[in-house]
VOGU-3710 file (C-alpha; in Angstrom, 3 decimals, decimal comma):
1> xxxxxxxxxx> 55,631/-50,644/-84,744  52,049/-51,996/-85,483  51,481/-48,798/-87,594  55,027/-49,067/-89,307  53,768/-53,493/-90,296  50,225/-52,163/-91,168  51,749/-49,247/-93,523  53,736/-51,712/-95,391  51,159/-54,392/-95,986  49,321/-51,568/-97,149
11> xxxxxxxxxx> 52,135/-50,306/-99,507  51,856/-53,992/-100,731  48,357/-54,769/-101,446  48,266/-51,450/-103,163  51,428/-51,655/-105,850  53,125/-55,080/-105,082  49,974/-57,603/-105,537  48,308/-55,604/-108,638  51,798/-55,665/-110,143  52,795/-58,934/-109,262
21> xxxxxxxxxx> 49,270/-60,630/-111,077  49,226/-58,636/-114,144  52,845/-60,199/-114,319  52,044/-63,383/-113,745  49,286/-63,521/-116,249  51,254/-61,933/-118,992  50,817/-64,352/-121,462  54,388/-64,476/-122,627  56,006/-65,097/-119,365  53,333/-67,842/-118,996
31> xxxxxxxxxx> 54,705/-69,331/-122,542  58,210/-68,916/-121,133  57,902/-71,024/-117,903  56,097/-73,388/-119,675  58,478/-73,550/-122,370  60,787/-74,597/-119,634  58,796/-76,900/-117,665  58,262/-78,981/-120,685  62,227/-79,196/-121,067  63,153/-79,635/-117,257
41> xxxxxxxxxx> 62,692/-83,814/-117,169  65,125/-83,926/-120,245  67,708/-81,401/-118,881  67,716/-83,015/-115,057  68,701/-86,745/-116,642  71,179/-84,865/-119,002  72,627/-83,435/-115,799  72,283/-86,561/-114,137  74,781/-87,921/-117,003  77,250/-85,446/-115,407
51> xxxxxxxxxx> 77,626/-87,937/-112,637  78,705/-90,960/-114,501  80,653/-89,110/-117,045  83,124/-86,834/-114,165  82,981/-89,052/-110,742  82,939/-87,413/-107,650  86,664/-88,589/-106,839  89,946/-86,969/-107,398  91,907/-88,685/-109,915  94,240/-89,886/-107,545
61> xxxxxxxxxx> 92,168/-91,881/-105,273  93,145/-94,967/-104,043  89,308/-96,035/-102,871  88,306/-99,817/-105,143  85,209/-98,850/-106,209  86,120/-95,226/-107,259  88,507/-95,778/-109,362  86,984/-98,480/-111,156  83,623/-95,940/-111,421  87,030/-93,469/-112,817
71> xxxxxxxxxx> 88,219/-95,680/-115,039  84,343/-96,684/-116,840  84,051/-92,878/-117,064  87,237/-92,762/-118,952  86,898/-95,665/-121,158  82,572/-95,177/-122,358  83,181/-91,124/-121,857  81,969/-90,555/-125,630  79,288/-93,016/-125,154  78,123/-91,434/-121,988
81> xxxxxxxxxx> 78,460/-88,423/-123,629  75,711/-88,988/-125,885  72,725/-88,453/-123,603  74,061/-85,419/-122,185  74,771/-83,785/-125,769  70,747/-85,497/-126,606  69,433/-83,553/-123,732  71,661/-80,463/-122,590  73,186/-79,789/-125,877  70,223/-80,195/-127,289
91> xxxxxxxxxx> 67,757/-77,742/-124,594  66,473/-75,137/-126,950  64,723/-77,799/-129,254  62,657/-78,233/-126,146  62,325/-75,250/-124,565  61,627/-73,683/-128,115  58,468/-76,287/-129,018  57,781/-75,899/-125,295  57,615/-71,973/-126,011  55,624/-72,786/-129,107
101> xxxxxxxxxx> 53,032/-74,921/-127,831  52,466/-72,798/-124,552  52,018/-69,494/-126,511  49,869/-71,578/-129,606  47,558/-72,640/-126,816  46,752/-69,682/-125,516  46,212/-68,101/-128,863  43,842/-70,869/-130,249  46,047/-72,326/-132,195  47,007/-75,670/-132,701
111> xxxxxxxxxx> 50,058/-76,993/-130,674  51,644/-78,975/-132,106  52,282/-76,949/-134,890  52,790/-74,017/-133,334  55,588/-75,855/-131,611  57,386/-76,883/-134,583  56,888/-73,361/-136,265  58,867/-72,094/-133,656  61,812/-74,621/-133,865  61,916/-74,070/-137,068
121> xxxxxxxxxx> 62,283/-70,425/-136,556  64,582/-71,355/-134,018  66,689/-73,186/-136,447  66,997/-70,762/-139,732  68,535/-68,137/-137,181  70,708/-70,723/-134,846  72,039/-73,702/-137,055  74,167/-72,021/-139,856  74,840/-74,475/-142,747  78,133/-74,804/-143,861
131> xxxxxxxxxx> 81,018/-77,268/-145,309  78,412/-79,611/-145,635  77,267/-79,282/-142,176  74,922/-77,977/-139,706  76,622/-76,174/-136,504  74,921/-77,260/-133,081  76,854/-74,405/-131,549  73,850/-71,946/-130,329  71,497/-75,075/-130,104  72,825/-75,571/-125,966
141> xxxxxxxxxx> 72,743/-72,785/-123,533  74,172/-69,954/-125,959  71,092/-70,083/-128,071  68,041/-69,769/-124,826  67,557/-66,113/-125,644  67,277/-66,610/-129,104  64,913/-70,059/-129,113  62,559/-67,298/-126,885  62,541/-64,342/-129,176  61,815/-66,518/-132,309
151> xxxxxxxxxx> 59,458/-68,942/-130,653  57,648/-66,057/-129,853  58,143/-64,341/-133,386  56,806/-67,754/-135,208  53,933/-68,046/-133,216  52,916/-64,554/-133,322  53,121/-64,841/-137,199  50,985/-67,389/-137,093  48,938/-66,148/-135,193  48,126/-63,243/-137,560
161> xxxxxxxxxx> 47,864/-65,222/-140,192  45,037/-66,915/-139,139  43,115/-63,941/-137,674  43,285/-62,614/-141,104  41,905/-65,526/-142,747  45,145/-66,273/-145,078  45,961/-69,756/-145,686  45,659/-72,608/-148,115  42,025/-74,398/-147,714  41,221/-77,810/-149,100
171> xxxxxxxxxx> 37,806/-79,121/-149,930  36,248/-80,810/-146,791  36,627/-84,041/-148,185  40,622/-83,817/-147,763  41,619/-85,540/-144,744  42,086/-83,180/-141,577  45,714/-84,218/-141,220  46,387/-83,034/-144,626  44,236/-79,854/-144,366  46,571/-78,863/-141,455
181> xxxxxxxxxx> 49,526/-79,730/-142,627  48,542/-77,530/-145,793  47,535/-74,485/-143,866  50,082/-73,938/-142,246  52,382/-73,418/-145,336  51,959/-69,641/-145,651  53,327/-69,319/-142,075  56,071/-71,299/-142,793  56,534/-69,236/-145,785  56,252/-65,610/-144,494
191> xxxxxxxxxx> 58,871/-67,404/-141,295  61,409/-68,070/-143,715  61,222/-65,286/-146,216  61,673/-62,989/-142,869  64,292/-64,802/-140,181  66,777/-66,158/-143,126  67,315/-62,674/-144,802  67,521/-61,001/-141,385  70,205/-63,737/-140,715  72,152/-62,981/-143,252
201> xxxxxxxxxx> 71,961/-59,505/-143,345  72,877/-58,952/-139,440  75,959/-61,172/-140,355  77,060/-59,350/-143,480  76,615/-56,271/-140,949  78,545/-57,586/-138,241  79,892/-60,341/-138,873  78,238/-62,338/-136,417  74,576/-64,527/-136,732  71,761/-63,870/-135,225
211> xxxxxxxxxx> 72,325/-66,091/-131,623  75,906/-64,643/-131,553  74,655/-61,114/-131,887  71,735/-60,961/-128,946  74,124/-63,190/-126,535  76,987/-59,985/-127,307  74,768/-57,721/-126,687  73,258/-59,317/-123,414  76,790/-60,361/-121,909  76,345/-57,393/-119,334
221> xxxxxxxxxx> 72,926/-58,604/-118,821  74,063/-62,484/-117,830  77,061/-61,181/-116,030  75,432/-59,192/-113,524  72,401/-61,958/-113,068  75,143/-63,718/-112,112  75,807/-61,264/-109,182  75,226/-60,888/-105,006  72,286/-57,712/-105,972  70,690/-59,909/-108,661
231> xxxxxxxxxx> 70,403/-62,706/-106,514  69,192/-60,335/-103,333  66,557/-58,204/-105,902  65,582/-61,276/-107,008  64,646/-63,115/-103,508  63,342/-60,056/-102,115  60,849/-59,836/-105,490  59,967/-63,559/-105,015  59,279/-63,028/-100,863  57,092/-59,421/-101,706
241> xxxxxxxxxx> 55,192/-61,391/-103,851  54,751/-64,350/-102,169  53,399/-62,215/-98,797  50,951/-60,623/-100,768  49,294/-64,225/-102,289  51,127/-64,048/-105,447  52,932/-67,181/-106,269  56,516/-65,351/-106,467  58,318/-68,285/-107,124  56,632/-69,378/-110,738
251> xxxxxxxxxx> 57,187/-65,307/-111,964  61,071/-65,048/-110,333  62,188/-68,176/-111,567  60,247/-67,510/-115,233  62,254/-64,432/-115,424  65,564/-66,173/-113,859  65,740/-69,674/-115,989  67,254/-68,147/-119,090  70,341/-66,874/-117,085  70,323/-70,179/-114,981
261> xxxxxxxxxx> 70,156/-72,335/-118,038  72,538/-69,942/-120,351  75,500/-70,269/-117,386  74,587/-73,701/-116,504  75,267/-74,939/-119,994  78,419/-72,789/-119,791  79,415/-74,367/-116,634  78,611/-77,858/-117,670  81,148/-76,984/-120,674  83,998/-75,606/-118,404
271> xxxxxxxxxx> 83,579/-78,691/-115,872  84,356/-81,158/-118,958  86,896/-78,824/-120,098  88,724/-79,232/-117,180  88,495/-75,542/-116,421  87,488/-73,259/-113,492  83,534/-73,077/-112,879  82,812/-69,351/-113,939  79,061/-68,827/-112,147  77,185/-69,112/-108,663
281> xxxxxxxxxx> 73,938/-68,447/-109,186  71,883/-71,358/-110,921  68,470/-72,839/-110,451  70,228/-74,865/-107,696  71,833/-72,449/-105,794  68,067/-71,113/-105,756  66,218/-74,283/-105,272  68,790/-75,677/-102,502  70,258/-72,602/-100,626  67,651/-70,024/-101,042
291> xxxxxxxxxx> 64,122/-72,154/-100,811  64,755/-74,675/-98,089  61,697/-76,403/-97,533  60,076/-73,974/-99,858  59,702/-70,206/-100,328  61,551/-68,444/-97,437  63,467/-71,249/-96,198  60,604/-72,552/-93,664  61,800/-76,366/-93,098  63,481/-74,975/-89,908
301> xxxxxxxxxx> 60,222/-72,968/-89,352  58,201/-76,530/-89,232  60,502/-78,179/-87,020  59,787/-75,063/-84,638  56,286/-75,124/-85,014  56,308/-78,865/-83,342  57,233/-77,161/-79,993  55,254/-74,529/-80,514  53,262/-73,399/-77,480  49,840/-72,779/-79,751
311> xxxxxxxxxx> 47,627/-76,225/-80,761  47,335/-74,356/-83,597  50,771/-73,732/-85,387  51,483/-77,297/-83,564  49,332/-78,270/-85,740  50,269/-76,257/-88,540  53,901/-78,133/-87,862  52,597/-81,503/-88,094  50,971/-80,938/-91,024  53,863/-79,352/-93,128
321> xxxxxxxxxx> 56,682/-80,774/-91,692  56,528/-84,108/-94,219  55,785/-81,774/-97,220  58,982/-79,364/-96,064  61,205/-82,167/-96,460  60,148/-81,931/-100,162  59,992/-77,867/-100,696  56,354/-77,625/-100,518  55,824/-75,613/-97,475  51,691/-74,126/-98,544
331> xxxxxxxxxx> 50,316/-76,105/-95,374  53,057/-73,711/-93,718  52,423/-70,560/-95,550  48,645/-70,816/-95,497  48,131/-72,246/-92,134  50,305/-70,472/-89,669  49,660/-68,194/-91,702  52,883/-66,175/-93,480  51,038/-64,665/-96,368  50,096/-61,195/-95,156
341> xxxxxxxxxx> 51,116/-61,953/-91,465  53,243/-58,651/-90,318  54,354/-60,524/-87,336  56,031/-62,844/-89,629  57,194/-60,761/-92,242  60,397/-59,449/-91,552  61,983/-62,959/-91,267  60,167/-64,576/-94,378  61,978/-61,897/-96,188  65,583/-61,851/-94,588
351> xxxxxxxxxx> 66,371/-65,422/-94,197  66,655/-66,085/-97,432  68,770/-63,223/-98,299  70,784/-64,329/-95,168  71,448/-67,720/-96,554  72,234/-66,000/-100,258  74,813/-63,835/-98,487  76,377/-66,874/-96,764  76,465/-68,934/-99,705  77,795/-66,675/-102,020
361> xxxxxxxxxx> 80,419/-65,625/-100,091  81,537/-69,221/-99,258  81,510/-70,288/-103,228  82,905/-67,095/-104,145  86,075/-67,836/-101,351  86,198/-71,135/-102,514  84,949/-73,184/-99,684  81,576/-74,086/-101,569  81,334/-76,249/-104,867  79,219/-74,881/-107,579
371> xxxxxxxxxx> 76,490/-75,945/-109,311  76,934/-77,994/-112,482  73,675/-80,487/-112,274  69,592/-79,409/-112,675  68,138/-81,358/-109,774  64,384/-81,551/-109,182  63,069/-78,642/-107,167  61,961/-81,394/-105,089  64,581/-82,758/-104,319  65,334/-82,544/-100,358
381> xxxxxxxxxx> 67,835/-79,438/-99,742  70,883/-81,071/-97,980  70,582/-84,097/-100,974  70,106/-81,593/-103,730  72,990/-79,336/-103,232  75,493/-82,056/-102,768  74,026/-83,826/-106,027  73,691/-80,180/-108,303  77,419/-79,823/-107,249  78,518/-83,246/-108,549
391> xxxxxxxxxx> 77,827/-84,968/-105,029  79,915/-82,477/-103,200  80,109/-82,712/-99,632  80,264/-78,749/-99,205  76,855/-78,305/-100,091  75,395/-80,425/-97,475  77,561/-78,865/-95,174  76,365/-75,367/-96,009  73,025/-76,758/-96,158  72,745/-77,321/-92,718
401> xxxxxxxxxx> 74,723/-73,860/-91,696  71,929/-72,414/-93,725  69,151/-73,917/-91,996  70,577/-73,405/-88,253  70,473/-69,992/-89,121  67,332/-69,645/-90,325  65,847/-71,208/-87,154  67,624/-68,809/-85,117  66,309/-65,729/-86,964  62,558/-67,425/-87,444
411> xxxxxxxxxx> 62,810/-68,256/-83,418  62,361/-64,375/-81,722  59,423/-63,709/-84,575  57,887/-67,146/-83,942  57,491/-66,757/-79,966  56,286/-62,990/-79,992  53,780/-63,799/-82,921  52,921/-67,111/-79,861  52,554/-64,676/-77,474  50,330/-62,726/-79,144
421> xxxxxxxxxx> 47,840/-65,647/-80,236  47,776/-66,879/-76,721  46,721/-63,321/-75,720  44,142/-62,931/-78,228  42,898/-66,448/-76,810  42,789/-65,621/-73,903  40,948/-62,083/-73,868  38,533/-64,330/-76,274  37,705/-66,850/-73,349  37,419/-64,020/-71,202
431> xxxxxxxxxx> 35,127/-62,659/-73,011  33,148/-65,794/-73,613  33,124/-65,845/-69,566  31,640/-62,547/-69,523  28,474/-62,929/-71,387  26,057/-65,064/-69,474  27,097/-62,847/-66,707  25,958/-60,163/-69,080  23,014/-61,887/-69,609  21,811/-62,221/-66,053
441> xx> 22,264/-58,920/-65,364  19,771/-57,175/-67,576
//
């Protein structure tokens, strides 16, 4: 068994870690995540609109203060409306500038205007104009894969542009503000006089613009992220790299937010509709089923640890057990330690595919409400889920199913890997014993 543990932390270092950094690095999947990072504060109060604008009561209740929150919600519903449409409807504005910015930074560019550059890139493929209007249709969830590619696209542009040396300089005695502004007209240029004719020859082609095209052609794509083996591959990707150092989490969830945000935004749109909830896995089905009390569900882990029969990972439990409550479990995964622990593998890696089994099942027979809300990833578990399902009472429910079992699987793993540091103590104070004895002798 020790050779089988030593083989496959071996197997790890050698393809997972190297693998796993180069990935996390990549300086387009940094842009991404940071692209959505800057947009998360607007999208979790546009989400938090949810609340006010569809109550957590049947229509039918009888309870004072419900209906009278019903009623409000009926009445001001197109005022409520507003910040939700300012924020959701609105979340590739952000995410795009975010993308911009991110990307601009790490090519030496400047911000700010890479950040617009790639809105307005964003825009000329996105925001058709027509009957005197602009449509906001692709400018929500339908449009994340497109903000990406043309964020990207802008900033690279610019980006060559400047290597090259072509752009409009003014004398030095032009203000700066105006000297920037001016050179960064030939980007803006060679941006338009590119994404508008590709516009509107893809939809003389196909009939369909640019956002409408890529989300056609990914709809297998988002379906089957939306599935029990893309939620599995996923988690087990995040653990690997996560054992091996790697922080798993930032290049899983990079990868994963376009999907979460495309079907959130779609079931954000079938909740006011009325309609069925068509998808499971969002950011807080991860954050709130999958990561309780951080990567590899270890809040039940820390409340362990405070029995534990080791000082040590007593300790350890003290230490993290606060910090669990919140998702932020390092104390945990550096002090007991996890990371590259054999003895501790096996269930970092399995409980939260466990809990993903459980609560996919349960939301897929019906007996778990979906996700409609972005919560904060800090957000405590059992509060989260409830409040990402519209204050459900399911969630909390599964919540706690989810973290009994993970205590029972952690448990057998937990005492050997005890029994094994109270045996290497103990052959170390026997050997301590030994050496004056040593000594004397010779």
């Amino acid at each position: 068994m020790r050779s089988l543990y030593q083989s496959m932390i071996a197997a790890i270092e050698q393809s997972i870690t190297p693998f796993a950094g180069r990935l996390g690095q990549q300086k387009y999947v940094i842009a991404i995540r940071d692209g959505f990072t800057a947009a998360l504060p607007f999208m979790i109060i546009g989400s938090f609109m949810l609340v006010f604008i569809f109550p957590p009561f049947s229509a039918d209740t009888t309870i004072r203060f419900a209906r009278t929150w019903l009623d409000f919600s009926i009445t001001y519903r197109e005022q409520l409306m507003l910040p939700f449409e300012l924020s959701m409807g609105l979340m590739t504005f952000f995410i795009s500038v975010g993308v911009g910015a991110s990307l601009g930074r790490q090519l030496n560019l400047d911000s700010v205007m890479s950040g617009l550059l790639a809105f307005m890139a964003f825009l000329l493929v996105a925001a058709p104009y027509a009957d005197d209007k602009i449509s906001t249709e692709y400018l929500s969830g339908q449009g994340i894969f497109t903000a990406l590619l043309t964020s990207i696209y802008a900033t690279q542009v610019y980006a060559a542009l400047k290597q090259h040396n072509i752009a409009i300089r003014l004398p030095k005695e032009v203000p700066t503000g105006v000297a920037r502004s001016f050179e960064i007209l030939i980007p803006v240029l060679v941006i338009v006089a590119t994404l508008h004719p590709l516009n509107l020859f893809i939809e003389a082609q196909t009939g369909m613009i640019i956002p409408e095209a890529i989300m056609h052609l990914l709809a297998p794509l988002v379906s089957a992220s939306d599935s029990l083996p893309a939620i599995l591959l996923s988690v087990l990707l995040c653990q690997l790299f996560w054992f091996s150092g790697i922080h798993g989490s930032l290049i899983v969830t990079g990868i994963m937010n376009p999907f979460w945000m495309t079907n959130l935004a779609v079931n954000q749109a079938a909740l006011a509709a009325g309609d069925v909830l068509p998808h499971i896995y969002l950011q807080g089905f991860w954050d709130h089923y999958l990561l309780i009390g951080g990567v590899g569900s270890t809040l039940p882990l820390a409340f362990l640890l405070l029995r534990s029969k080791v000082t040590h990972l007593r300790t350890i439990g003290r230490m993290g057990i606060v910090p669990s409550f919140f998702n932020i479990n390092e104390p945990i995964m550096f002090g007991a330690p996890i990371i590259m622990n054999p003895m501790l593998f096996l269930p970092f890696v399995l409980v939260p595919m466990v809990n993903a089994v459980l609560a996919y099942t349960a939301t897929k027979m019906g007996w778990l409400a979906q996700v409609v809300s972005l919560t904060p990833w800090t957000t405590p578990a059992p509060i989260g889920a409830s409040w990402a399902a519209n204050w459900s009472f399911s969630p909390l429910i599964m919540c706690l199913l989810c973290m009994m079992f993970s205590a029972l699987m952690y448990l057998p793993f937990l005492r050997a890997y005890e029994r094994t540091l109270i045996k290497s103590e103990e052959q170390k104070i026997q050997g301590d014993l030994s050496l004056p004895k040593t000594a004397s002798s010779n």
